[in-house]
VMD Tcl script that builds the backbone (N, CA, C; Angstrom):
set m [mol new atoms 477]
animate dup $m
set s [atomselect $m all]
$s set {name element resname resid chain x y z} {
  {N N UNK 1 A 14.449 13.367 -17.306}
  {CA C UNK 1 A 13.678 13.322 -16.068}
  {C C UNK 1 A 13.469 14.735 -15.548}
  {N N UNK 2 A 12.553 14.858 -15.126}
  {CA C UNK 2 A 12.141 16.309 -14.310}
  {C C UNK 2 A 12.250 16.467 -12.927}
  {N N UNK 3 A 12.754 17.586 -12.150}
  {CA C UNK 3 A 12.698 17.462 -11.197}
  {C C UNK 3 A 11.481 17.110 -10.366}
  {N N UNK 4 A 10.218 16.862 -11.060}
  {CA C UNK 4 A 8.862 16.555 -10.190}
  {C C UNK 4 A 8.369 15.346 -9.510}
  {N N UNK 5 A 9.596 14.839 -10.137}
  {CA C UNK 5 A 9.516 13.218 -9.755}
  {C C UNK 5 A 10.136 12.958 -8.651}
  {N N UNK 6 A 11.337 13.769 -8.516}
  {CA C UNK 6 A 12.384 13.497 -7.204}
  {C C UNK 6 A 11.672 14.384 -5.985}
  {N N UNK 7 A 10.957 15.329 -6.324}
  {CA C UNK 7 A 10.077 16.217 -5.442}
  {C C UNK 7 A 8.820 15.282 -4.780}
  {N N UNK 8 A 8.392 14.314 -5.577}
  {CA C UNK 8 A 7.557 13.426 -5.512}
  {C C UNK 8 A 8.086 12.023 -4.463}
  {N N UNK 9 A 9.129 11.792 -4.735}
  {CA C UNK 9 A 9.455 10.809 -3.973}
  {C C UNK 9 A 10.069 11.078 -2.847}
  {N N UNK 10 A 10.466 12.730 -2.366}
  {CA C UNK 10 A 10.978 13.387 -1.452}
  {C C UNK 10 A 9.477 13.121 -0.142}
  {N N UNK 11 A 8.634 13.720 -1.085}
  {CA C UNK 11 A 7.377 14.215 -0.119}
  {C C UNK 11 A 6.769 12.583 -0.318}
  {N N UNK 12 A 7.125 11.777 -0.534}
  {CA C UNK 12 A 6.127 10.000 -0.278}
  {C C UNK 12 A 6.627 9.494 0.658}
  {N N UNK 13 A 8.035 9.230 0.765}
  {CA C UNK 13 A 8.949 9.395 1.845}
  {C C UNK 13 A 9.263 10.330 3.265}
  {N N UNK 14 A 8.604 11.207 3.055}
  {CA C UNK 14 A 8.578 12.078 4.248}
  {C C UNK 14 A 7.287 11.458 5.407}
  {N N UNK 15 A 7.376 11.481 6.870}
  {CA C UNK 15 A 6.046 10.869 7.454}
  {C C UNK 15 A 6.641 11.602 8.525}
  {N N UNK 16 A 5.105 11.911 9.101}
  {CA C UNK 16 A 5.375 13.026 10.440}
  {C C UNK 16 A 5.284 12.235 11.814}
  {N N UNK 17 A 4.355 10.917 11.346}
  {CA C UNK 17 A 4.051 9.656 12.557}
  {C C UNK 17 A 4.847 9.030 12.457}
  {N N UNK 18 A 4.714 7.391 13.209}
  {CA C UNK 18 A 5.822 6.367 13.401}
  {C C UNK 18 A 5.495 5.547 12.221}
  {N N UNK 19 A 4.668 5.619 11.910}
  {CA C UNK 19 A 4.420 5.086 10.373}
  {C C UNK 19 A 3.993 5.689 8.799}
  {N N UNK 20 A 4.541 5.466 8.094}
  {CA C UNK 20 A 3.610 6.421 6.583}
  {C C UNK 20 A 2.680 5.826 6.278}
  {N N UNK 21 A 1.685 6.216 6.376}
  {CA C UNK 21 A 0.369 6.001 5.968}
  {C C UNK 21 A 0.446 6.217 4.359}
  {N N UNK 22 A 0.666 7.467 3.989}
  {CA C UNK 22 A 0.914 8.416 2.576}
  {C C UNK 22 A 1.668 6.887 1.700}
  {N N UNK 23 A 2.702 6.225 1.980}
  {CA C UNK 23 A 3.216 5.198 1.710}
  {C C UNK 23 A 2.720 4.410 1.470}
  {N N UNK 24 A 1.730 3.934 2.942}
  {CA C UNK 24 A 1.157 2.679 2.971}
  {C C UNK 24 A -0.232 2.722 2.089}
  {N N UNK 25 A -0.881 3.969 1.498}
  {CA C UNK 25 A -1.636 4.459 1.058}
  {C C UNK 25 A -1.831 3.960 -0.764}
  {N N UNK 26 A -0.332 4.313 -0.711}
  {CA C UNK 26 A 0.338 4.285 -2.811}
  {C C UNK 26 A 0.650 2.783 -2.708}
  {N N UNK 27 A 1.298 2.212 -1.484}
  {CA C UNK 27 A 1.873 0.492 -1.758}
  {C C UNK 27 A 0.412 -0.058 -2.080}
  {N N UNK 28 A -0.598 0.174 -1.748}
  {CA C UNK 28 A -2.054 -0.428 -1.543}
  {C C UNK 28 A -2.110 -0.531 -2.763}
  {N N UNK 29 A -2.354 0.249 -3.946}
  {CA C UNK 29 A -2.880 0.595 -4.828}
  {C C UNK 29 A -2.355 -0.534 -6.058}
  {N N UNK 30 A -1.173 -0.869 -6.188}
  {CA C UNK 30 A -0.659 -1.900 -7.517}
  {C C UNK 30 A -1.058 -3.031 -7.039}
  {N N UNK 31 A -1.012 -3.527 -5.454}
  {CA C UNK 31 A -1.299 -4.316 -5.157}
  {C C UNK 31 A -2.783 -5.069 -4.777}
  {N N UNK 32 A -3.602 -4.213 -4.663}
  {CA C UNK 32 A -5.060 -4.680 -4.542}
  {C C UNK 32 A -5.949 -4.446 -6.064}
  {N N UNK 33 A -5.115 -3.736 -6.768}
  {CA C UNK 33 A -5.474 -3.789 -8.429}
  {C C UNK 33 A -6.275 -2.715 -8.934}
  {N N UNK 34 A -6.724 -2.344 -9.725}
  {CA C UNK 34 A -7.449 -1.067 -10.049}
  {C C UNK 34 A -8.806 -1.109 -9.421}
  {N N UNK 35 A -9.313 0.233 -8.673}
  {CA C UNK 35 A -10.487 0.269 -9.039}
  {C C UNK 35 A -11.659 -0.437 -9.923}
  {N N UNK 36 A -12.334 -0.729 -9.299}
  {CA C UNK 36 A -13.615 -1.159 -10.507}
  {C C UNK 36 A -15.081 -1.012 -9.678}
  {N N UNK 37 A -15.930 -0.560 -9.900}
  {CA C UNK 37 A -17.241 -0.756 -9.292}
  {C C UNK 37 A -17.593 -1.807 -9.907}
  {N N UNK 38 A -18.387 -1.997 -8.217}
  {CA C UNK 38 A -19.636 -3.203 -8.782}
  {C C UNK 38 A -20.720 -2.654 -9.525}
  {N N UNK 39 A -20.922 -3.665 -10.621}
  {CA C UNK 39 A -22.371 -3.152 -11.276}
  {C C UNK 39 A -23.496 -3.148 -10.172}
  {N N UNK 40 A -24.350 -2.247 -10.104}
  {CA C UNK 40 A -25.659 -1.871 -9.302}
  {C C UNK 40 A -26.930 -3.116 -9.267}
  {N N UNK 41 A -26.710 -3.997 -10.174}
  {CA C UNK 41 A -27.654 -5.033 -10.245}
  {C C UNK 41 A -26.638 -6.195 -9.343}
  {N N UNK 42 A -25.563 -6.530 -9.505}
  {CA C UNK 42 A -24.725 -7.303 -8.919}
  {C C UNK 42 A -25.096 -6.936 -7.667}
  {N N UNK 43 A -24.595 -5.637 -7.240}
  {CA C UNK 43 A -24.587 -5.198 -5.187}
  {C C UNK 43 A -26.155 -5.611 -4.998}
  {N N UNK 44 A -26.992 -5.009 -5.896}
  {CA C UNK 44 A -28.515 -5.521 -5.152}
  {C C UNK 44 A -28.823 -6.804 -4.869}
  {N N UNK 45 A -28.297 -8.065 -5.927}
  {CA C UNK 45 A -28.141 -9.005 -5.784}
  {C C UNK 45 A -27.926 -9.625 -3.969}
  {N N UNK 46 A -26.433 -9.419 -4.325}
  {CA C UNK 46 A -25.439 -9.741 -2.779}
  {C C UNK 46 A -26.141 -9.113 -1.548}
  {N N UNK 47 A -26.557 -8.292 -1.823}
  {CA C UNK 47 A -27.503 -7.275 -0.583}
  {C C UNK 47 A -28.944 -8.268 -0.353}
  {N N UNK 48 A -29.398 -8.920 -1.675}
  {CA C UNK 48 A -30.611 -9.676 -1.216}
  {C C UNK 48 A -30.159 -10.628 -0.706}
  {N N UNK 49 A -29.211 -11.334 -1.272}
  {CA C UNK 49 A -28.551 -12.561 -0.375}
  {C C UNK 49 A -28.282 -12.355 1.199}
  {N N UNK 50 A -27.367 -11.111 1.133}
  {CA C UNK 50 A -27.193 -10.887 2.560}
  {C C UNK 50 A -29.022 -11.175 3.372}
  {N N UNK 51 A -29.395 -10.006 3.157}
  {CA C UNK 51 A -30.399 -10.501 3.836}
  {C C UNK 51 A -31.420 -11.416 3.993}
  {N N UNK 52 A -31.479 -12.480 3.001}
  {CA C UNK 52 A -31.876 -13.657 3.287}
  {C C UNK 52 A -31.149 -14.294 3.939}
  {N N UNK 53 A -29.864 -14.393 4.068}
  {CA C UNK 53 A -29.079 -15.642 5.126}
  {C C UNK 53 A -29.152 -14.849 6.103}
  {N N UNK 54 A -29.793 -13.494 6.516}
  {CA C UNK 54 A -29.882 -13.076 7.658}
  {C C UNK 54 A -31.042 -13.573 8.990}
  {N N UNK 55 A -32.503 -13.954 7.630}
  {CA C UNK 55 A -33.603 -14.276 8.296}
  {C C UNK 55 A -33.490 -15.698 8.526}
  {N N UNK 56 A -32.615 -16.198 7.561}
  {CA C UNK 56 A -32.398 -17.617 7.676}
  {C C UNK 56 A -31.763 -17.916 8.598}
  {N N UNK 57 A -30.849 -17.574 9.946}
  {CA C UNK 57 A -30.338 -17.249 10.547}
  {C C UNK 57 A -30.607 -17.026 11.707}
  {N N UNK 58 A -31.901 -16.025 11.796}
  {CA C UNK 58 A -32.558 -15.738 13.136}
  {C C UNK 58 A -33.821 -16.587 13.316}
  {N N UNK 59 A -33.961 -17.633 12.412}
  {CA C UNK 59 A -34.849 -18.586 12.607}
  {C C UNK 59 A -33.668 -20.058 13.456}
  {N N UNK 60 A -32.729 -19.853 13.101}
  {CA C UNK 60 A -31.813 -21.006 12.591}
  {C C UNK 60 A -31.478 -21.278 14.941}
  {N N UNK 61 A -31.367 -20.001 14.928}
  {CA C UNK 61 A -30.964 -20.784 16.510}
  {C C UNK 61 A -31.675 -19.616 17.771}
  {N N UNK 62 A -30.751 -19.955 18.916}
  {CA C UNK 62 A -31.360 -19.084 19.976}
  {C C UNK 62 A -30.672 -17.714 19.898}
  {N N UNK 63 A -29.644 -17.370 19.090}
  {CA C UNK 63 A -28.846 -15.967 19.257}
  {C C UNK 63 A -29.363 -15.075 18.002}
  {N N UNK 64 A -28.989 -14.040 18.215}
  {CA C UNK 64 A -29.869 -12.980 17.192}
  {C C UNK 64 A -28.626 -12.352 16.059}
  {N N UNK 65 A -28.249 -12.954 15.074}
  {CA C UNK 65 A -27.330 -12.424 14.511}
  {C C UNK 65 A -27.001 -10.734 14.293}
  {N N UNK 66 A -26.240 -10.090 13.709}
  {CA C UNK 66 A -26.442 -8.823 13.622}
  {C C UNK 66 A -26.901 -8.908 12.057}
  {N N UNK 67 A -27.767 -7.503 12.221}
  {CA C UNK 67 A -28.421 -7.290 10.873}
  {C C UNK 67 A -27.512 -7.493 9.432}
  {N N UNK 68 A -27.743 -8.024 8.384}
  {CA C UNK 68 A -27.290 -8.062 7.237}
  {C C UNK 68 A -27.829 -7.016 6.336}
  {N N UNK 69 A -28.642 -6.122 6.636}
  {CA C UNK 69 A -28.826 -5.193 5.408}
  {C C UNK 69 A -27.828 -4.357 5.055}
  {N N UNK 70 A -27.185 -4.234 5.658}
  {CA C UNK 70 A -26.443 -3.194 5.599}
  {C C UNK 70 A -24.681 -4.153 4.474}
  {N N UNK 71 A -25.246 -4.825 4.365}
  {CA C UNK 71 A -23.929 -5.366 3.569}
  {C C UNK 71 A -23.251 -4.639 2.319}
  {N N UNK 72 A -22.409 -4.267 1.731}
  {CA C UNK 72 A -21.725 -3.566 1.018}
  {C C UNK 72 A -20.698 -3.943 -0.215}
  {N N UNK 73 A -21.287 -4.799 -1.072}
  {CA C UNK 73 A -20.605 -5.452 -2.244}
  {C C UNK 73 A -19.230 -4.171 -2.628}
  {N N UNK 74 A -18.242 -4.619 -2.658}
  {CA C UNK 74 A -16.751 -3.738 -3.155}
  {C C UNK 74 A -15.963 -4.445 -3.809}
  {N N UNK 75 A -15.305 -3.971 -4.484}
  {CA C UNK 75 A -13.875 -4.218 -5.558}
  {C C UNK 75 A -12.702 -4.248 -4.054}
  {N N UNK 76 A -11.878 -5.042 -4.807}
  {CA C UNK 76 A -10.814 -5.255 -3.949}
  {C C UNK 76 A -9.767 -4.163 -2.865}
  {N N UNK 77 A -9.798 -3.005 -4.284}
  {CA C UNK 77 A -8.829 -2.068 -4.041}
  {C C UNK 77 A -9.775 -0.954 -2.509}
  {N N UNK 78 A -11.189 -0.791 -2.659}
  {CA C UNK 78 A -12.099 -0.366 -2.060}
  {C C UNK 78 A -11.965 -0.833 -0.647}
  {N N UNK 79 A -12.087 -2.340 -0.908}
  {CA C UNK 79 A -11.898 -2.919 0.459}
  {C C UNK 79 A -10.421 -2.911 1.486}
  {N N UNK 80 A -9.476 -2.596 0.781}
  {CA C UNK 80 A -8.041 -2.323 1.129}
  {C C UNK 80 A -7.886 -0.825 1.546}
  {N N UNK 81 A -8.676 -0.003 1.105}
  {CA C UNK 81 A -8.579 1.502 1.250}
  {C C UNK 81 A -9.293 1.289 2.738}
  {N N UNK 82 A -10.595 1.303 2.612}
  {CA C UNK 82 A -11.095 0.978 4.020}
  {C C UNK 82 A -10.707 0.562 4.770}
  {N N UNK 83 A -10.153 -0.784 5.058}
  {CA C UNK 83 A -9.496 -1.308 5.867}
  {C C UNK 83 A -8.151 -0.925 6.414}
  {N N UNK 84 A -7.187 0.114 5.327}
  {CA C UNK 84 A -6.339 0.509 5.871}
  {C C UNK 84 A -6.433 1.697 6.641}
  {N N UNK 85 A -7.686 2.027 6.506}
  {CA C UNK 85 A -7.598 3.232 7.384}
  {C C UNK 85 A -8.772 3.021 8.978}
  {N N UNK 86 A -9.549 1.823 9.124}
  {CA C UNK 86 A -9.816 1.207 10.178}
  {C C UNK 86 A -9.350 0.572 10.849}
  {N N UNK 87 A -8.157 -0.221 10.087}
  {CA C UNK 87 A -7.419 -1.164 11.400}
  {C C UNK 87 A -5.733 -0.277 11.659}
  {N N UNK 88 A -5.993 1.004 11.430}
  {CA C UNK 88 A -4.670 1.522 12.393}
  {C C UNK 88 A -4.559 1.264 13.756}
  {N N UNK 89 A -5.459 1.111 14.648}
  {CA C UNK 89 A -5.231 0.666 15.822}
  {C C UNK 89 A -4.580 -0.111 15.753}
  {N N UNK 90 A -4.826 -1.439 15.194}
  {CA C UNK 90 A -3.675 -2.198 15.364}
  {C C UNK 90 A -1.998 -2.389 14.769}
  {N N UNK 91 A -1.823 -1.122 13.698}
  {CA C UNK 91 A -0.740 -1.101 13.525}
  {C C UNK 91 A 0.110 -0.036 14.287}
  {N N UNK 92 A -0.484 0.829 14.733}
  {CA C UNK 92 A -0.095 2.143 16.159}
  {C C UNK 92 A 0.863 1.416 16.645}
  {N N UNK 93 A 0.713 0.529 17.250}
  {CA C UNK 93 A 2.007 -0.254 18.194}
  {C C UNK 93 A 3.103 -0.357 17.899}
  {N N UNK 94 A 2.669 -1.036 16.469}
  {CA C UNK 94 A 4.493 -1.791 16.049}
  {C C UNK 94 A 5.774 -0.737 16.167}
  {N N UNK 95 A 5.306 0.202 16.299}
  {CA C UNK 95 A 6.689 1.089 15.940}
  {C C UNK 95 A 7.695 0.914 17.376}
  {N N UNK 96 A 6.585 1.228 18.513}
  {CA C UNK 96 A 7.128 1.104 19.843}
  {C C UNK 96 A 7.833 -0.377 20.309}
  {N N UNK 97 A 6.854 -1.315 19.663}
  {CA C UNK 97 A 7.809 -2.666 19.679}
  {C C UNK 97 A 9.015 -2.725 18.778}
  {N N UNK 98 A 8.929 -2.703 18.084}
  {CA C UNK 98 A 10.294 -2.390 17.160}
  {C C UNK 98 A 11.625 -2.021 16.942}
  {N N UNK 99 A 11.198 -1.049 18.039}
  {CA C UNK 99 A 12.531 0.063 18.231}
  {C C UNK 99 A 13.092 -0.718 19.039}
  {N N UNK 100 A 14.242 -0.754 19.152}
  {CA C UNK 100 A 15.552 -1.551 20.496}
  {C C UNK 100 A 15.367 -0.421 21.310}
  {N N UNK 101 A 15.240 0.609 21.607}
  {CA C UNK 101 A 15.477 1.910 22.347}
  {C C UNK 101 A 16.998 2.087 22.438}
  {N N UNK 102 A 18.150 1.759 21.810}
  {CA C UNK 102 A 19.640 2.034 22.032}
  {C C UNK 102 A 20.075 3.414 20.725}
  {N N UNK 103 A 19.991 4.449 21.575}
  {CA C UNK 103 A 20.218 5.425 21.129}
  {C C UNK 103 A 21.793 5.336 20.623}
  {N N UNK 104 A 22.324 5.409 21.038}
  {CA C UNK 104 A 23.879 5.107 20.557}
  {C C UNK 104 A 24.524 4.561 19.362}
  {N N UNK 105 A 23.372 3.453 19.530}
  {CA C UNK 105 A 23.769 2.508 18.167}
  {C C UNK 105 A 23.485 3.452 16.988}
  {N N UNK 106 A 24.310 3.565 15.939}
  {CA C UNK 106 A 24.364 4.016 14.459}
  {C C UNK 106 A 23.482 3.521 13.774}
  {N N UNK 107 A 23.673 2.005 13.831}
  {CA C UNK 107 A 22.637 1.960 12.562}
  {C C UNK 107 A 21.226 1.675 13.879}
  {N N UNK 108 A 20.714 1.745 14.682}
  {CA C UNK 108 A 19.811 1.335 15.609}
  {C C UNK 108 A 19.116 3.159 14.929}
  {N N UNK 109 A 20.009 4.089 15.349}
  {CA C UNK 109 A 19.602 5.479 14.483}
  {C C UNK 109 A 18.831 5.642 12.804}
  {N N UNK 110 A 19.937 4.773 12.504}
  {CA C UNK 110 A 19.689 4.905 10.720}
  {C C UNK 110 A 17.867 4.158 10.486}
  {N N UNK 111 A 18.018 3.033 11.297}
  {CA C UNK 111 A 16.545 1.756 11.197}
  {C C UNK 111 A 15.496 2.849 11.126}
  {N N UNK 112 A 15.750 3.708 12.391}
  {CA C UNK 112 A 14.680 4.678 13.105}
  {C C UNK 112 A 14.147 5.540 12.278}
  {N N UNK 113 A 15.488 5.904 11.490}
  {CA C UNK 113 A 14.880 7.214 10.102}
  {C C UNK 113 A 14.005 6.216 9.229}
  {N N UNK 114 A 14.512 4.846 9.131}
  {CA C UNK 114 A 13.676 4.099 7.535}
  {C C UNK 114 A 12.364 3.496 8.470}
  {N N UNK 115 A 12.562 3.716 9.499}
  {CA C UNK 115 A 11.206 2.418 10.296}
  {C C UNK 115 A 9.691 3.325 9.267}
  {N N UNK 116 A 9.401 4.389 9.435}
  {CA C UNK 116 A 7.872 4.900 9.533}
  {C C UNK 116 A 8.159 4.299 7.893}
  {N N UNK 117 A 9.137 4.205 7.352}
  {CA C UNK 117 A 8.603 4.109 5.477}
  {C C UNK 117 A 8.412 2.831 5.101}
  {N N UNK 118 A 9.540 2.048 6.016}
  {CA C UNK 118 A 9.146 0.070 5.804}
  {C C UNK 118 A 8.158 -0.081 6.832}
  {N N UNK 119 A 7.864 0.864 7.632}
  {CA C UNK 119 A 6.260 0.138 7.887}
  {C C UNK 119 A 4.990 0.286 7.293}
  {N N UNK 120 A 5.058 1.457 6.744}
  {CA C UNK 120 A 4.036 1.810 5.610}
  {C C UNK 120 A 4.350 0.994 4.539}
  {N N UNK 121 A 5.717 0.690 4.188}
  {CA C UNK 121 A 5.256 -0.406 3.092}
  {C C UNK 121 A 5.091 -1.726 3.195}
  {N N UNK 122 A 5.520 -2.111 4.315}
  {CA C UNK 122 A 4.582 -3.417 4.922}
  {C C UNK 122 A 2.901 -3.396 5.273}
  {N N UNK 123 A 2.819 -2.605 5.916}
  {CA C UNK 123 A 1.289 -2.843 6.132}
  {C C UNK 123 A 0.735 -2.564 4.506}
  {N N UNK 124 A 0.589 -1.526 4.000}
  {CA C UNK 124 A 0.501 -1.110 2.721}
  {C C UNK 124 A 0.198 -2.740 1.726}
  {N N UNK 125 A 1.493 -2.987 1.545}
  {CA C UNK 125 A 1.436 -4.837 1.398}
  {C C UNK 125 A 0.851 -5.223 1.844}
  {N N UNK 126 A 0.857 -5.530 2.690}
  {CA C UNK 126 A 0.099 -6.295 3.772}
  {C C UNK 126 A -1.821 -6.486 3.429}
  {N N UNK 127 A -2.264 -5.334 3.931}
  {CA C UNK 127 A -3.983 -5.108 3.118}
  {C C UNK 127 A -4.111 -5.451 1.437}
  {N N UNK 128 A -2.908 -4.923 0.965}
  {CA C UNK 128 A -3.004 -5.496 -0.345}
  {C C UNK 128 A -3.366 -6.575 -0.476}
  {N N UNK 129 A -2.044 -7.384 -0.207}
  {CA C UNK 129 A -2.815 -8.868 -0.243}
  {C C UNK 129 A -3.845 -9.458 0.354}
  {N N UNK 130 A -3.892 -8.825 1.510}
  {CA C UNK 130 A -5.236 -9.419 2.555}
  {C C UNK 130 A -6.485 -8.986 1.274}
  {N N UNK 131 A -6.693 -8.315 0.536}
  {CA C UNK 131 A -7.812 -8.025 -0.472}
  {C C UNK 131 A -7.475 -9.136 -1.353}
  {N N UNK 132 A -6.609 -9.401 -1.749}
  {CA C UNK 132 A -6.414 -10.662 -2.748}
  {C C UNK 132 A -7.477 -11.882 -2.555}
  {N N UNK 133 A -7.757 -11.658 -1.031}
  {CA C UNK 133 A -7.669 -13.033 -0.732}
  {C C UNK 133 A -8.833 -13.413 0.144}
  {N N UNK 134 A -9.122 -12.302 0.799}
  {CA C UNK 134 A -10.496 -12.035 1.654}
  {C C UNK 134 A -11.629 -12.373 0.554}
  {N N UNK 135 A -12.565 -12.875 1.603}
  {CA C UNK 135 A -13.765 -12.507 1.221}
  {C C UNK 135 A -15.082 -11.454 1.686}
  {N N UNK 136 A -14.580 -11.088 2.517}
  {CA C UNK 136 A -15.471 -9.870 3.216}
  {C C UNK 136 A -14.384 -9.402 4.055}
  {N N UNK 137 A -15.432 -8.841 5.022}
  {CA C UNK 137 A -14.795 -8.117 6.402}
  {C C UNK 137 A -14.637 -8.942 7.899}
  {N N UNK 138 A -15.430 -10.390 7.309}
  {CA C UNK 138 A -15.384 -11.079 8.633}
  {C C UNK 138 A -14.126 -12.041 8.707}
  {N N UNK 139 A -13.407 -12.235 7.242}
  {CA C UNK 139 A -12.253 -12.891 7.435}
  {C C UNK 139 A -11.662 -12.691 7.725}
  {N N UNK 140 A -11.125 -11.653 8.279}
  {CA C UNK 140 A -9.937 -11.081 9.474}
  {C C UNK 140 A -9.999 -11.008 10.837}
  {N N UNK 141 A -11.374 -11.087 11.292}
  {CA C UNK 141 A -11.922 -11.193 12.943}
  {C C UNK 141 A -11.437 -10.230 13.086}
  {N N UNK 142 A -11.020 -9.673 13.166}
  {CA C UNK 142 A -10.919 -8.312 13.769}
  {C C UNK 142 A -12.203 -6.968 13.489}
  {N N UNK 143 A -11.876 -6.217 14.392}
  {CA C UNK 143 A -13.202 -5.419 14.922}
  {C C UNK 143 A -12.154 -4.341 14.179}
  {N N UNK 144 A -13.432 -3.968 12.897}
  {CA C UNK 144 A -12.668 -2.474 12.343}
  {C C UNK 144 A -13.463 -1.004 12.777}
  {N N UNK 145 A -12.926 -0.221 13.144}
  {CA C UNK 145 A -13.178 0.427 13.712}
  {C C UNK 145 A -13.922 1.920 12.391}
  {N N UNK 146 A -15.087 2.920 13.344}
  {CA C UNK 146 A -15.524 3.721 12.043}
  {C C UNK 146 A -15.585 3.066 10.686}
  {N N UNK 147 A -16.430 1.649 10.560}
  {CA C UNK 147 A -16.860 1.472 9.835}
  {C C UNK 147 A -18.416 0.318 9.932}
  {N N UNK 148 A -19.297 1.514 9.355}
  {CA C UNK 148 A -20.562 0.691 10.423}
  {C C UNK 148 A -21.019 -0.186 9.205}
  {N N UNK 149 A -21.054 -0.760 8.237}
  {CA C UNK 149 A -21.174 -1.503 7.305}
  {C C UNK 149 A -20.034 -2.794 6.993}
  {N N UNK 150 A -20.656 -3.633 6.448}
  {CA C UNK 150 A -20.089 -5.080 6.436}
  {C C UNK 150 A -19.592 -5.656 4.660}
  {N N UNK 151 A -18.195 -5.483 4.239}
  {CA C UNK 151 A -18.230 -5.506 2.821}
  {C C UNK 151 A -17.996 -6.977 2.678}
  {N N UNK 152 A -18.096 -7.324 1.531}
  {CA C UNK 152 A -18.081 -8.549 0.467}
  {C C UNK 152 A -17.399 -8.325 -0.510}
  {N N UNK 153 A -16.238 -8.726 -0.587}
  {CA C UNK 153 A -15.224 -8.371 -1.872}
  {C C UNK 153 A -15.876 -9.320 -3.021}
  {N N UNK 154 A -16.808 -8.820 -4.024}
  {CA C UNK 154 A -17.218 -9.397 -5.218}
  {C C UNK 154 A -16.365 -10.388 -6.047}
  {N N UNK 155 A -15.288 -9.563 -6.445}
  {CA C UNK 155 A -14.283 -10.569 -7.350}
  {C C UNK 155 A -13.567 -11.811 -7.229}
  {N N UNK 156 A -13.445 -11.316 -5.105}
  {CA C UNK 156 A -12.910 -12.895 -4.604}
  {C C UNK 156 A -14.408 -13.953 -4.574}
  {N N UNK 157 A -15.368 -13.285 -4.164}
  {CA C UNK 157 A -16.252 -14.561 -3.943}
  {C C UNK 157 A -16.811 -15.498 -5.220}
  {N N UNK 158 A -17.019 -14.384 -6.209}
  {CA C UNK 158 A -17.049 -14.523 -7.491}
  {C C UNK 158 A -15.918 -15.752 -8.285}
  {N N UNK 159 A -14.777 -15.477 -7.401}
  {CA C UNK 159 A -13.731 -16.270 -8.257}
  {C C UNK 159 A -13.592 -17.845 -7.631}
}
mol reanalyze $m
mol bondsrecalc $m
mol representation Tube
mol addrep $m
């Protein structure tokens, strides 16, 4: 073994916030599966679809849906990258809930050093699987933030 590895797991483990991102970043990756692009005839496809159930849609009632052109056919791992870095708002919190605030306590200390790395590898997990299993961006209801496009995970809808 080389020392580049233990240098490696020194600095994956290190986090300057209440959570590792850097962590939650690498947990993403085995778990939402390799990379793959969509073939370019496939996304044009899904993109025409999108926007036909769009017009189909604004005929369909009195409310004006939001535009579908903008839809964005992705591989799983794509959609997990994105998403982990739009819905930090909602993981910002947990750390502050989490903590007991009892300074005293030993291991209440010890939790505090491991909290930012088991939360990066929970959430990390966490999007992973949520890509497993999603089919776009609307199956989570949640409002992702800096991201003005609407994806379609291909492989789940496909499957």
């Amino acid at each position: 073994m080389s020392d580049g590895i233990f240098e490696q797991l020194f600095s994956l483990f290190q986090s300057d916030g209440p959570i590792n991102w850097k962590l939650a970043a690498e947990v993403v990756k085995p778990v939402a599966g390799t990379a793959a692009p969509i073939e370019p005839g496939i996304a044009e496809e899904y993109q025409e679809l999108g926007r036909t159930a769009g017009l189909r849609l604004e005929t369909a009632g009195p409310f004006t849906p939001p535009g579908f052109g903008d839809l964005q056919p992705v591989d799983r791992r794509t959609w997990a990258d994105e998403n982990l870095q739009s819905l930090r708002y909602l993981f910002e919190p947990l750390p502050d809930k989490l903590s007991t605030g009892d300074t005293a306590d030993p291991m209440a200390q010890a939790m505090g050093q491991f909290m930012p790395s088991m939360l990066g590898m929970q959430v990390g997990s966490m999007m992973g699987f949520a890509s497993q299993r999603a089919l776009g961006q609307f199956d989570l209801g949640l409002p992702a933030l800096d991201q003005p496009g609407r994806y379609l995970i291909v492989p789940n809808v496909e499957a």
